[in-house]
N, C-alpha and C positions, 0 to 999 in steps of 0.2 A: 282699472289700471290703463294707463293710456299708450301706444305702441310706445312710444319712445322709454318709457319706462318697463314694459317689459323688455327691450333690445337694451338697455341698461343692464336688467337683472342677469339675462342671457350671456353677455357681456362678462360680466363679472364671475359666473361660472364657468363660463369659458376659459377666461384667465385663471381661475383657482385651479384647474386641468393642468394645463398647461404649464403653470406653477409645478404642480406634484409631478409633471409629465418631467422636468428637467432640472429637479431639483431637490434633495431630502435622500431619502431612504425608499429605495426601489425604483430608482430615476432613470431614466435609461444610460446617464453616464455611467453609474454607480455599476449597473447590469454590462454593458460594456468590458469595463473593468472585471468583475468577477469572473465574463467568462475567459478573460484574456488567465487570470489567476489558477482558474481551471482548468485551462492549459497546462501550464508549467508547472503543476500539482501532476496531473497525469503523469506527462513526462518524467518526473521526479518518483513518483511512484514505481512507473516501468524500470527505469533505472533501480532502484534500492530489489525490483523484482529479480532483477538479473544478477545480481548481487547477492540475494540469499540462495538462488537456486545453485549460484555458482560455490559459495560457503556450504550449502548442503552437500552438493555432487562431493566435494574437499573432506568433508566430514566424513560421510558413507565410504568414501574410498579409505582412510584412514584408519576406521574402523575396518573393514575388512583387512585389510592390510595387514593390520596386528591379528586379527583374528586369524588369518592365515598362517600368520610367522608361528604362533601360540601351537594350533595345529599342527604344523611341520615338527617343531620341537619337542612333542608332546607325543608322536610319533616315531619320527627319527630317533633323537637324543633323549627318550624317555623322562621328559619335564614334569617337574611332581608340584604342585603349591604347594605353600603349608596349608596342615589338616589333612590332605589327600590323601590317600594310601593307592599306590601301583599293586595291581595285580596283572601278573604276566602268564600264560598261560601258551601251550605248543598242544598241537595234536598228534 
């Protein structure tokens, strides 16, 4: 093969690089982009993070809440569900 025709072939893989290097699927535009997407994923995640732990905190407090009132009444004001049966008992 004669130099000019190997710096042809060279040439031309070069180019096919280059090609893939800035264009298709995994190009560095493409990668760019994703990690720009990966950002505002994060973000978006951290958000909706703060948001369940704040609905959690809301919940837990709720629940106690009533469990407390339940307590007090059930004590105090001798609160019975149905099926239960109160026994009371003095020393």
């Amino acid at each position: 093969m004669k130099p000019n025709g190997l710096i042809l072939v060279l040439l031309i893989i070069l180019g096919n690089f280059q090609y893939h290097l800035w264009s298709g699927r995994g190009s560095l535009p493409e990668v760019w982009k994703m990690k720009t997407q990966l950002v505002q994923l994060q973000s978006e995640i951290e958000a909706a993070e703060k948001t369940n732990a704040q609905l959690q905190a809301e919940v837990s407090d709720l629940k106690d809440g009533i469990d407390m009132v339940e307590e007090r009444a059930r004590f105090e004001l001798g609160m019975v569900k149905p099926n239960e049966v109160l026994v009371q008992y003095s020393q």
